[in-house]
N, CA, C and O atoms as a GROMACS GRO file, in nm:
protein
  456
    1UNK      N    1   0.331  -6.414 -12.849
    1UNK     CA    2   0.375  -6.277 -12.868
    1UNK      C    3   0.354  -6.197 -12.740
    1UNK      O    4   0.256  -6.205 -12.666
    2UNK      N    5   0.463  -6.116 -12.724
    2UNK     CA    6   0.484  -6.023 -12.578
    2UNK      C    7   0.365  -5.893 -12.592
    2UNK      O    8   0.375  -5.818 -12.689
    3UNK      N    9   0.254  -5.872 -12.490
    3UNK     CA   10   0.197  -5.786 -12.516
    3UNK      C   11   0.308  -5.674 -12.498
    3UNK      O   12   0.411  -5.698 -12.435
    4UNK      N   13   0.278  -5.528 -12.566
    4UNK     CA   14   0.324  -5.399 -12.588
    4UNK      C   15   0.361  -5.359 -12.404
    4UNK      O   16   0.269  -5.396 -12.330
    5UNK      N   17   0.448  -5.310 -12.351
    5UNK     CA   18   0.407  -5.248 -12.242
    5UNK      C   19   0.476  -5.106 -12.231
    5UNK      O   20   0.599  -5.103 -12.233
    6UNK      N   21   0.405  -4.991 -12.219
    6UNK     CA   22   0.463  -4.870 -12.281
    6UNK      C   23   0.613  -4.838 -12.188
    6UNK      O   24   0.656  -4.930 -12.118
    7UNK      N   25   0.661  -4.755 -12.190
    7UNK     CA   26   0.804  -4.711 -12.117
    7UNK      C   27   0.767  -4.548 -12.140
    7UNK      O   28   0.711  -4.516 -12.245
    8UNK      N   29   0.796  -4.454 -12.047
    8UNK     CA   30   0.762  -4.346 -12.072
    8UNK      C   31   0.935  -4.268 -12.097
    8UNK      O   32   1.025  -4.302 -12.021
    9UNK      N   33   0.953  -4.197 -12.176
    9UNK     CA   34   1.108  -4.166 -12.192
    9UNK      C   35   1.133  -3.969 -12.206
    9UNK      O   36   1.246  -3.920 -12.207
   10UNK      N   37   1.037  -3.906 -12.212
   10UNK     CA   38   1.038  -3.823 -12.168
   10UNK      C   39   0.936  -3.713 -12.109
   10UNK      O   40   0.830  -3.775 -12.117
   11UNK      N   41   0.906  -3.600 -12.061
   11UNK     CA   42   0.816  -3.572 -12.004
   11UNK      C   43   0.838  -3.389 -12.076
   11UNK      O   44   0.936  -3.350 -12.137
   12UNK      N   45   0.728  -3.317 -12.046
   12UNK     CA   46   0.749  -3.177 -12.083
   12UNK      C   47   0.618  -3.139 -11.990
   12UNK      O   48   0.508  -3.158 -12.042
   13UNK      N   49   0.621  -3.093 -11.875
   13UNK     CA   50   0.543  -3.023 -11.788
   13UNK      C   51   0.503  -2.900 -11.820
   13UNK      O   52   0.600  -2.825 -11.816
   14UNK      N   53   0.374  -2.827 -11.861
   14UNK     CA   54   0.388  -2.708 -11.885
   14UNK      C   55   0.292  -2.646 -11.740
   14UNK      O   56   0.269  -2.714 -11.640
   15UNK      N   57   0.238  -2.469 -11.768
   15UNK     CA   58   0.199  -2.388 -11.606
   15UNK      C   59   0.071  -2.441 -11.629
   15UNK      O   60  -0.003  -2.395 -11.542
   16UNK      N   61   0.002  -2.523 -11.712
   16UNK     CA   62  -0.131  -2.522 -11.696
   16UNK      C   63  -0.193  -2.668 -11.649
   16UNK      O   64  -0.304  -2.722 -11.658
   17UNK      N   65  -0.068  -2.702 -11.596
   17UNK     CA   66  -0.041  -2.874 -11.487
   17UNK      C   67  -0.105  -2.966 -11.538
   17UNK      O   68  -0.178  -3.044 -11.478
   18UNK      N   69  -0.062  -2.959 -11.750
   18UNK     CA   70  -0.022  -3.058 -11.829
   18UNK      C   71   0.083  -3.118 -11.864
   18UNK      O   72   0.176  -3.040 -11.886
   19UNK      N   73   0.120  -3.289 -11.887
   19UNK     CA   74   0.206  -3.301 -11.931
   19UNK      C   75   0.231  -3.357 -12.080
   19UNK      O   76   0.155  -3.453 -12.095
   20UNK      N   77   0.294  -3.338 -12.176
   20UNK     CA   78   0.330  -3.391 -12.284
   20UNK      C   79   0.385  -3.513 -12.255
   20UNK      O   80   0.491  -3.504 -12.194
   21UNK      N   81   0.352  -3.614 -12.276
   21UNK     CA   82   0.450  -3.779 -12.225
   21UNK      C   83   0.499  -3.803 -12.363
   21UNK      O   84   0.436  -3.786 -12.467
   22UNK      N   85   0.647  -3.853 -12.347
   22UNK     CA   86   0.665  -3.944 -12.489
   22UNK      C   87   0.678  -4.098 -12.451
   22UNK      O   88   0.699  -4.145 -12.339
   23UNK      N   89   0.666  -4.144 -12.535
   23UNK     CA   90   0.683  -4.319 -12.523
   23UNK      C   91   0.775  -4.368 -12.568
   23UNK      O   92   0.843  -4.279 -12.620
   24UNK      N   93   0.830  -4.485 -12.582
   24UNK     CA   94   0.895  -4.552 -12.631
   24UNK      C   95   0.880  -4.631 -12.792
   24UNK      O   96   0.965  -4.673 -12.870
   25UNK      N   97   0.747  -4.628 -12.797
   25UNK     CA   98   0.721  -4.609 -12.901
   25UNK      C   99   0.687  -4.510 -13.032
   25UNK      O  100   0.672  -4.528 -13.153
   26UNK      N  101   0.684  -4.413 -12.957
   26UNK     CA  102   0.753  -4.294 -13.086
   26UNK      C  103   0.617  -4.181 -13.044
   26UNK      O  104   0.615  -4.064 -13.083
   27UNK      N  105   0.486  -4.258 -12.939
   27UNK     CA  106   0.353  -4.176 -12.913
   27UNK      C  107   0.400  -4.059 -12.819
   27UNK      O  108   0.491  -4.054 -12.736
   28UNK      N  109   0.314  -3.973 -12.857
   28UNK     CA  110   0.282  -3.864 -12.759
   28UNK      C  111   0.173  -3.841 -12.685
   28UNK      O  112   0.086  -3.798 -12.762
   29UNK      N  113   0.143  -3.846 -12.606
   29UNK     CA  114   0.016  -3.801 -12.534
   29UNK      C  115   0.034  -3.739 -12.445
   29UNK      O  116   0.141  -3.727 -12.384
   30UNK      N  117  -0.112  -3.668 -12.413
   30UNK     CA  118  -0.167  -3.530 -12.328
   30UNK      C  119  -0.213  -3.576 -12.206
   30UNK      O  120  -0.332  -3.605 -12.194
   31UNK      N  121  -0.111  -3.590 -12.083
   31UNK     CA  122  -0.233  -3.568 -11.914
   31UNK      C  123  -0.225  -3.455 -11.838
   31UNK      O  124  -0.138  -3.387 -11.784
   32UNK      N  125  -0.398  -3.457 -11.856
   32UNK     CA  126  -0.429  -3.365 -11.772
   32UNK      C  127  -0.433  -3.389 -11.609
   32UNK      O  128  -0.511  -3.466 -11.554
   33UNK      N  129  -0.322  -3.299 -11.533
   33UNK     CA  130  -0.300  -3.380 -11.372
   33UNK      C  131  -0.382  -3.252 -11.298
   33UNK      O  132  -0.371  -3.252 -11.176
   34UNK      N  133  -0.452  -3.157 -11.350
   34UNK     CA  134  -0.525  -3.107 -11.234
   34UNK      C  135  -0.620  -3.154 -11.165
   34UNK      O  136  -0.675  -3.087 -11.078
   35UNK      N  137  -0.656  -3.279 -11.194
   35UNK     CA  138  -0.770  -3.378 -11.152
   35UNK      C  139  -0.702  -3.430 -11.003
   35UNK      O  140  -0.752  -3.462 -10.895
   36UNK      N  141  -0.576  -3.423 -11.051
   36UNK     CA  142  -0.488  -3.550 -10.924
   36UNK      C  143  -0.462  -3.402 -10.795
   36UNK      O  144  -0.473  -3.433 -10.676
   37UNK      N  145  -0.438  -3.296 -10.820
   37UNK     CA  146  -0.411  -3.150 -10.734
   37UNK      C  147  -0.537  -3.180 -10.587
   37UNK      O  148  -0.500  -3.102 -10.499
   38UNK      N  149  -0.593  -3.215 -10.565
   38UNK     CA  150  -0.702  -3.237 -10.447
   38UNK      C  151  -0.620  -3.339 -10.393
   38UNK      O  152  -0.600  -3.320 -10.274
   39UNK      N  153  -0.573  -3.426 -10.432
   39UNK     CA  154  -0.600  -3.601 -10.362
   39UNK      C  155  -0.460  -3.605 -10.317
   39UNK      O  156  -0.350  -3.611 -10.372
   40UNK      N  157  -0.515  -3.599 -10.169
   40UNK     CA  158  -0.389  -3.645 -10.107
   40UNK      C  159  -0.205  -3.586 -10.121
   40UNK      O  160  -0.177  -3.467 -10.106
   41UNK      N  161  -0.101  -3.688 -10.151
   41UNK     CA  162   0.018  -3.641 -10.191
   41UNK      C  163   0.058  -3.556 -10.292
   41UNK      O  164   0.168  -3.508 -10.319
   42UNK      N  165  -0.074  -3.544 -10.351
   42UNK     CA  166  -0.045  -3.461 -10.501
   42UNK      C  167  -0.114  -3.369 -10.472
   42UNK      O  168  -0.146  -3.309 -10.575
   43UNK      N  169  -0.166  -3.312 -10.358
   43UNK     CA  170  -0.180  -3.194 -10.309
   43UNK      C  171  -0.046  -3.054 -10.345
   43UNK      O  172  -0.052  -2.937 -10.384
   44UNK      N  173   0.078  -3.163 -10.298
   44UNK     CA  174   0.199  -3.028 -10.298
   44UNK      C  175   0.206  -2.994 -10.432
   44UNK      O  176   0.245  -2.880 -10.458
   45UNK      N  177   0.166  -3.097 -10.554
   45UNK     CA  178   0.193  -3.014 -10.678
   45UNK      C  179   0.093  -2.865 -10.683
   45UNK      O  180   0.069  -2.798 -10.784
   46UNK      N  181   0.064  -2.850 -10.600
   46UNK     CA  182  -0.045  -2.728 -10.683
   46UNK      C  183   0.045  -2.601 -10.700
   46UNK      O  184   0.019  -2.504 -10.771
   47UNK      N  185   0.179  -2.622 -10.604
   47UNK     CA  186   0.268  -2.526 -10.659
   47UNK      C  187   0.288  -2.536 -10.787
   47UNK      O  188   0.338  -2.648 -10.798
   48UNK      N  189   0.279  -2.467 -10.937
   48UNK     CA  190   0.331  -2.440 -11.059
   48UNK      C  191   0.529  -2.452 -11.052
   48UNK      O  192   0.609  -2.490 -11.137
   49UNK      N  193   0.541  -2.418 -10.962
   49UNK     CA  194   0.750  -2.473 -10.994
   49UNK      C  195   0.726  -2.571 -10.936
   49UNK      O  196   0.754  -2.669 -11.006
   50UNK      N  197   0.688  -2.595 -10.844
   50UNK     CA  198   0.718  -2.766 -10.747
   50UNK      C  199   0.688  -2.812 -10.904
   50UNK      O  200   0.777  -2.804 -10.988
   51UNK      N  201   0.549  -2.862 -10.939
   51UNK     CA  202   0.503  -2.937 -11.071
   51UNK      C  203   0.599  -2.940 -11.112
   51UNK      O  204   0.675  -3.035 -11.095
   52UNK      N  205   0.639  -2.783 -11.217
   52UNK     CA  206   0.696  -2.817 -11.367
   52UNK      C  207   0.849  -2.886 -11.305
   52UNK      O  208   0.877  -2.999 -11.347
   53UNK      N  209   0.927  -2.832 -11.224
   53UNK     CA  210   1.036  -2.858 -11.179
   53UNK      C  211   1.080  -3.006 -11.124
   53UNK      O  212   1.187  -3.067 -11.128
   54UNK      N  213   0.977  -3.030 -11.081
   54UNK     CA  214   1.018  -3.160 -11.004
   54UNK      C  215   0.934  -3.259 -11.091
   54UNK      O  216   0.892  -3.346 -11.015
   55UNK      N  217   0.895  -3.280 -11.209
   55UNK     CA  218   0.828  -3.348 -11.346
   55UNK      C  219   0.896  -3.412 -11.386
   55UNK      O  220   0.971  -3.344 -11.456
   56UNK      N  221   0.940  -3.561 -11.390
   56UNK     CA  222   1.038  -3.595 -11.448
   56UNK      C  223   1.021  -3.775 -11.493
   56UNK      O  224   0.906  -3.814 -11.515
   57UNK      N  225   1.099  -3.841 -11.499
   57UNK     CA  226   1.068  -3.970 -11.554
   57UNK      C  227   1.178  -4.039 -11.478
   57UNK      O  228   1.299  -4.042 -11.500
   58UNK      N  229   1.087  -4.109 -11.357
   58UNK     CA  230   1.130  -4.258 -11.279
   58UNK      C  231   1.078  -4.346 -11.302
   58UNK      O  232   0.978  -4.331 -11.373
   59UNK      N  233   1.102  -4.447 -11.270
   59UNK     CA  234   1.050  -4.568 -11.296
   59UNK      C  235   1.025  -4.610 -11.436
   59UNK      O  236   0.974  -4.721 -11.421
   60UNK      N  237   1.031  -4.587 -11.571
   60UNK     CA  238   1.003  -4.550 -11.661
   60UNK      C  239   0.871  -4.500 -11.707
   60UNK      O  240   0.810  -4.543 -11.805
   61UNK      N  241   0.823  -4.378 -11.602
   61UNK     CA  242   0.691  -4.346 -11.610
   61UNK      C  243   0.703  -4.197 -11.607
   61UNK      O  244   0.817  -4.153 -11.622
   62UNK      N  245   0.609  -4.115 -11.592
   62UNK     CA  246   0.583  -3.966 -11.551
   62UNK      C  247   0.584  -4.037 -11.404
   62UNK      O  248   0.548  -4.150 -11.370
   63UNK      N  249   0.651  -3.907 -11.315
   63UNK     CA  250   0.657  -3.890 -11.223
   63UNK      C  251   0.711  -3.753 -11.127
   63UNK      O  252   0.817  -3.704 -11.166
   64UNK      N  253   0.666  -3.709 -11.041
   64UNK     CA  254   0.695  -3.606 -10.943
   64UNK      C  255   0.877  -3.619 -10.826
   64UNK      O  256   0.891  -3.639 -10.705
   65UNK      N  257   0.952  -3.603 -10.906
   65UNK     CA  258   1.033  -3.646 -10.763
   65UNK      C  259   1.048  -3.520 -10.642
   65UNK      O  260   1.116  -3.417 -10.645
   66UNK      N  261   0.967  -3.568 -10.551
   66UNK     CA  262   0.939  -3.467 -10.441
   66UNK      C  263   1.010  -3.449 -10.366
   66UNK      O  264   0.995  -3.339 -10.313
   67UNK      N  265   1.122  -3.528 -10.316
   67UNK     CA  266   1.217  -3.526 -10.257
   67UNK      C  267   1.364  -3.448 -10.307
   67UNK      O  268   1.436  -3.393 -10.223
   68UNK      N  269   1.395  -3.449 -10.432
   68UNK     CA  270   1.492  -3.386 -10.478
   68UNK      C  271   1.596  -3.460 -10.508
   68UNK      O  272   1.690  -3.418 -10.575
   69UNK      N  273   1.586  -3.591 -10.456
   69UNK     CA  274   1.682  -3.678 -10.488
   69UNK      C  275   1.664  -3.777 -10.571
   69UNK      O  276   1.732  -3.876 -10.542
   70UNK      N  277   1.585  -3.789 -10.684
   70UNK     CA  278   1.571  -3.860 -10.782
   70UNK      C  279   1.566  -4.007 -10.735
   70UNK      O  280   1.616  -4.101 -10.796
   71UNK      N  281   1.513  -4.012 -10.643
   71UNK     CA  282   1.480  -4.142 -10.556
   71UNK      C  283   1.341  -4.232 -10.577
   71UNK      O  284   1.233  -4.191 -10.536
   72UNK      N  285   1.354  -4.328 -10.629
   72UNK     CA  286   1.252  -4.369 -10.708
   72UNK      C  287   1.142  -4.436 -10.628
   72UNK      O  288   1.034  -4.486 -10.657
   73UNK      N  289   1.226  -4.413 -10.486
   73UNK     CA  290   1.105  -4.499 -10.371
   73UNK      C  291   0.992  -4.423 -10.329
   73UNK      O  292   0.884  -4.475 -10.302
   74UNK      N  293   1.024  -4.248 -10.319
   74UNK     CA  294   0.978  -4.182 -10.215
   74UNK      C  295   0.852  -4.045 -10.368
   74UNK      O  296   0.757  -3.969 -10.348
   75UNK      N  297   0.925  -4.084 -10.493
   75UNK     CA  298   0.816  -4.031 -10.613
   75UNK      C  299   0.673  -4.061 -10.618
   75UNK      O  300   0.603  -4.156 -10.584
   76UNK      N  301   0.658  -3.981 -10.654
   76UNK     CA  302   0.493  -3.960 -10.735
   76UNK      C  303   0.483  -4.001 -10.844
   76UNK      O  304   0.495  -3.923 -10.939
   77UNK      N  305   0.454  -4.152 -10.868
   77UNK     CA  306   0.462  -4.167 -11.032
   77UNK      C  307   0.362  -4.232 -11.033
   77UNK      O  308   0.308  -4.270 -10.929
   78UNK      N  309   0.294  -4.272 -11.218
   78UNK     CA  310   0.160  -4.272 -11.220
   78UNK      C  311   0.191  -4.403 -11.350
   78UNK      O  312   0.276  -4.405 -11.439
   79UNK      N  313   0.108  -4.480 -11.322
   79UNK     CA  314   0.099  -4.592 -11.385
   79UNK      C  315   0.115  -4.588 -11.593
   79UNK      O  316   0.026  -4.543 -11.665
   80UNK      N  317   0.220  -4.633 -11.634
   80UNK     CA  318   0.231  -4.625 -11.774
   80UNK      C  319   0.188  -4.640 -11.856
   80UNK      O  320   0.183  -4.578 -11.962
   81UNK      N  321   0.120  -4.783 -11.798
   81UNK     CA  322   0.014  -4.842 -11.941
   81UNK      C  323  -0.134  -4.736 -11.871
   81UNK      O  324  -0.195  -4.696 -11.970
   82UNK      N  325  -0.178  -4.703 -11.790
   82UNK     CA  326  -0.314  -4.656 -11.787
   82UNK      C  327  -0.259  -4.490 -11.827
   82UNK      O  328  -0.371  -4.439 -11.831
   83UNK      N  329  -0.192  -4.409 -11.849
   83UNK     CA  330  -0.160  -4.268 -11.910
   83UNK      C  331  -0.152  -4.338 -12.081
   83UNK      O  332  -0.204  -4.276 -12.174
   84UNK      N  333  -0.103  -4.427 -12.096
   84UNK     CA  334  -0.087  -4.481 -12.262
   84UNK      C  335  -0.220  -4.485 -12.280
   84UNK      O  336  -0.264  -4.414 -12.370
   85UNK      N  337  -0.320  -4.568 -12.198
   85UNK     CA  338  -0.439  -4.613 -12.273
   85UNK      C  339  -0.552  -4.472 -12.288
   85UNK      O  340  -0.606  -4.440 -12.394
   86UNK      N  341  -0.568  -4.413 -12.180
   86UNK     CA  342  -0.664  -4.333 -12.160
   86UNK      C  343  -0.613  -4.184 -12.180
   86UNK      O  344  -0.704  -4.102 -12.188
   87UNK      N  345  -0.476  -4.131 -12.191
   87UNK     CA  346  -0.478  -3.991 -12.278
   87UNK      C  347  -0.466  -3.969 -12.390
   87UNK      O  348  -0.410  -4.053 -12.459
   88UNK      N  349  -0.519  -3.837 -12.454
   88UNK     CA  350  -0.550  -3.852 -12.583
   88UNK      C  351  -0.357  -3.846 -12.651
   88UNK      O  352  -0.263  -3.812 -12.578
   89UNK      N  353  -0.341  -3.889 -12.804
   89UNK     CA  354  -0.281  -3.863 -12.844
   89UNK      C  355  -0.254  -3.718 -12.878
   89UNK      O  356  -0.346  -3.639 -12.897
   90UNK      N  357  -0.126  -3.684 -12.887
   90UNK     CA  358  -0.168  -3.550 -12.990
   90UNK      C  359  -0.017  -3.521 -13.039
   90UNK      O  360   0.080  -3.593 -13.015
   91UNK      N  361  -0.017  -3.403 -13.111
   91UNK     CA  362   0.111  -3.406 -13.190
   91UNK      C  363   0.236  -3.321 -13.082
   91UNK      O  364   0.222  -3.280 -12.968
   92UNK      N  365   0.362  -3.318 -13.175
   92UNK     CA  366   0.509  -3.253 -13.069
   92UNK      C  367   0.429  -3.092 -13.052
   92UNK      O  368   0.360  -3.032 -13.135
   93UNK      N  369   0.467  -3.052 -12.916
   93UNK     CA  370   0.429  -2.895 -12.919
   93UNK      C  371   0.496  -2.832 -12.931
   93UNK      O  372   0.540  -2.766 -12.836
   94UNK      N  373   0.546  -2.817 -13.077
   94UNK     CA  374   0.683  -2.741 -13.130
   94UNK      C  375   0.648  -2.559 -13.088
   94UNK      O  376   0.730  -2.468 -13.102
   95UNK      N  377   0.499  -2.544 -13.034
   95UNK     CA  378   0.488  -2.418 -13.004
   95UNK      C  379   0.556  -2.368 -12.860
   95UNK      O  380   0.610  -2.264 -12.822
   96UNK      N  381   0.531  -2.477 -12.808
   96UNK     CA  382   0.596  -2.479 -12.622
   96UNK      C  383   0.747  -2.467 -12.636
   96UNK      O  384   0.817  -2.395 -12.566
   97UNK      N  385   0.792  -2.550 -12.741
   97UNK     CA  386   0.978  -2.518 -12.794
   97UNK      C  387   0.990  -2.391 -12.816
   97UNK      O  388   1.055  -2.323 -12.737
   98UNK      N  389   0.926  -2.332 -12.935
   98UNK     CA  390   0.927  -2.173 -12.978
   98UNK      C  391   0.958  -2.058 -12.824
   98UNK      O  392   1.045  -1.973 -12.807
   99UNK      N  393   0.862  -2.098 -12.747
   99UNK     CA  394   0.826  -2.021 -12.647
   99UNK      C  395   0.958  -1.993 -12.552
   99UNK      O  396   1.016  -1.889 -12.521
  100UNK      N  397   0.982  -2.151 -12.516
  100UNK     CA  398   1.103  -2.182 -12.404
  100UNK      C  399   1.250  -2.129 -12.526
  100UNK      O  400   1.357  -2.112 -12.468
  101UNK      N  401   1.249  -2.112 -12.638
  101UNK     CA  402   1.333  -2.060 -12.694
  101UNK      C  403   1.338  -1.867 -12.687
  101UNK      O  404   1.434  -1.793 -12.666
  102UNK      N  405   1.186  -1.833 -12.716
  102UNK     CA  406   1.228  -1.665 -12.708
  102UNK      C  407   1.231  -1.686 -12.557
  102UNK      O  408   1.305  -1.588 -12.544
  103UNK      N  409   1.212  -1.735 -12.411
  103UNK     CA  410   1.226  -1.687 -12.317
  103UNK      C  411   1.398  -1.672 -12.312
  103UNK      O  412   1.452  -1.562 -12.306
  104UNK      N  413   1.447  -1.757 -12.315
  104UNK     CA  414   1.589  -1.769 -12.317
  104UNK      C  415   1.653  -1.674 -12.385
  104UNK      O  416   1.758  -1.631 -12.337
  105UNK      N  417   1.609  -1.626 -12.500
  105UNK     CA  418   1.720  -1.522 -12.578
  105UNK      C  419   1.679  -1.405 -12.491
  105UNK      O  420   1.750  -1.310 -12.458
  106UNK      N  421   1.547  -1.431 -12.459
  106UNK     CA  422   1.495  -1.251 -12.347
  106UNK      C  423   1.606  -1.257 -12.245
  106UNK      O  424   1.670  -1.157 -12.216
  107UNK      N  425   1.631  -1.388 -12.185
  107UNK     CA  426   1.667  -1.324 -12.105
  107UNK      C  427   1.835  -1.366 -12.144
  107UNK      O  428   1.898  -1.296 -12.064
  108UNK      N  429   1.910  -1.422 -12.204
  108UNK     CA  430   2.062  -1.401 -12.255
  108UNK      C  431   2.038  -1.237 -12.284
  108UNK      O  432   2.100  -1.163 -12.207
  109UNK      N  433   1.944  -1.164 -12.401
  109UNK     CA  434   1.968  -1.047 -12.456
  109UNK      C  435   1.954  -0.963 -12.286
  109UNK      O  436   2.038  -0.873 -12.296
  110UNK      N  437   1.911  -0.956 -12.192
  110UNK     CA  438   1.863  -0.882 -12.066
  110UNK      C  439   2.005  -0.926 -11.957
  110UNK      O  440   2.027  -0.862 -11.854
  111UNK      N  441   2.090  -1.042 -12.001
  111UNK     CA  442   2.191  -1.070 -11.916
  111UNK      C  443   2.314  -1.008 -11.971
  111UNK      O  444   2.387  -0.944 -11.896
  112UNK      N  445   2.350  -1.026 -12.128
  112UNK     CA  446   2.423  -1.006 -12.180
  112UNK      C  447   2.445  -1.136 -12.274
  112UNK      O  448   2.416  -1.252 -12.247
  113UNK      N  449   2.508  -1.079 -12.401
  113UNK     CA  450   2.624  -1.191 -12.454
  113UNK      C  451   2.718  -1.273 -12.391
  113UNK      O  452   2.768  -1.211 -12.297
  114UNK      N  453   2.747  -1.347 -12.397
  114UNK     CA  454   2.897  -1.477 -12.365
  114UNK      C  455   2.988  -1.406 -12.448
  114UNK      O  456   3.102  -1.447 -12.463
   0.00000   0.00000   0.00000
């Protein structure tokens, strides 16, 4: 039998330079990357837009694409099975949806209707 090996399939970066990971297997879990903000290349995340913005999923992992070109050579990505094993689980943050939903009507209602 094939051991499990996770696939990371989507990511949700929030300002407090956490990410929500989903798996391929249906898990969610919580990393905390302000630990990684000192060391080295992951110095440039300490910008809050660089982070949330450039947060994304290469390799089938969490990863930083720093370059802008979704280039999977020159990313910041962080090993799959060790974010599977060692962050905690936790549930969807349907509150972080809520949120990114009233920002958007603030600002459609502040732009105008379509």
């Amino acid at each position: 039998m094939m051991e499990y090996y996770p696939e990371v399939v989507q990511v949700i970066p929030t300002e407090d330079y956490k990410v929500y990971i989903y798996f391929d297997d249906g898990s969610i879990k919580l990393f905390d990357a302000s630990s990684l903000l000192e060391k080295g290349e992951f110095q440039r995340l300490k910008d809050k837009i660089f982070f949330m913005e450039r947060c994304t999923v290469l390799n089938g992992t969490l990863a930083w694409d720093v370059s802008g070109n979704y280039d999977e050579t020159t990313c910041l990505d962080l090993d799959p099975l060790v974010l599977y094993e060692t962050c905690p689980e936790v549930q969807e943050p349907t509150w972080l949806f809520e949120k990114i939903e009233n920002e958007f009507r603030q600002k459609t209602n502040k732009e105008g209707a379509f």
